[in-house]
Structure formats: structure tokens, C-alpha cells
C-alpha positions, 0 to 999 in steps of 0.5 A: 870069672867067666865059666865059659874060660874057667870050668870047675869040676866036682872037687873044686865045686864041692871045695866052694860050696864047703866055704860059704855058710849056706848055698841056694840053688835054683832049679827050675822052679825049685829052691834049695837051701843048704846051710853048711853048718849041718851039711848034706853029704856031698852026693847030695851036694854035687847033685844040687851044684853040679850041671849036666856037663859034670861041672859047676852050674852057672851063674854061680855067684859069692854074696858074702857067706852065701853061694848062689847057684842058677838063676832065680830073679827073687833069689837073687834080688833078696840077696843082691837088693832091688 
């Protein structure tokens, strides 16, 4: 979806980041992994998902299990292929 049309707040990131197995945010230079079996509380989630704005960072991408937040160019060429 585009997230220029679509926004998501709080509940609907934090509902997304909940279904998948692990998310990895990218940050700056910084990569975060969560894996959802044994989840972060959601403070520590929102903070990682969410932008400046209130809603769900972008690019956000579903690859299978995993959720991609922000862009990192290694993160994604290991989880999307070269």
C-alpha cells in the first residue's frame, strides 16, 4: 500500500508488527531485531516501528514472517535476494 494514502498509527503498527515471527528495523546505521516469539513490550516496539509523525515508518515491507521497517540495502538484499 502506499503510505502516502494509507497511514497507520500506533494500534494498527503495533497489531502488524504482532503477526509476523520477527521484525528488523533499520535506523540509521543500526539494525534491530525483534523476534516475536519472546516480544519486547510495546513501548519498546512502538519506539523502534513508529516515525516522528506517530505512524508506521516507511518503507515497511512483509517478506513472508519477517517485517522489514526502514530501509537498510544489506537487510534488504539478504531477505529479498541480489
Amino acid at each position: 500500500m502506499d503510505a502516502k494514502k494509507v497511514r497507520l498509527g500506533r494500534a494498527e503498527a503495533l497489531a502488524l508488527a504482532k503477526s509476523a515471527a520477527r521484525v528488523v528495523v533499520a535506523k540509521g546505521q543500526s539494525i534491530v531485531t525483534f523476534d516475536m516469539k519472546t516480544p519486547p513490550s510495546d513501548a519498546e516496539l512502538l519506539q523502534a516501528i513508529l516515525g516522528p509523525t506517530g505512524n508506521l515508518r516507511a518503507p515497511t515491507l512483509r517478506v513472508g514472517r519477517t517485517l522489514l521497517v526502514g530501509f537498510d540495502l544489506d537487510t534488504y538484499q539478504a531477505h529479498l535476494g541480489k
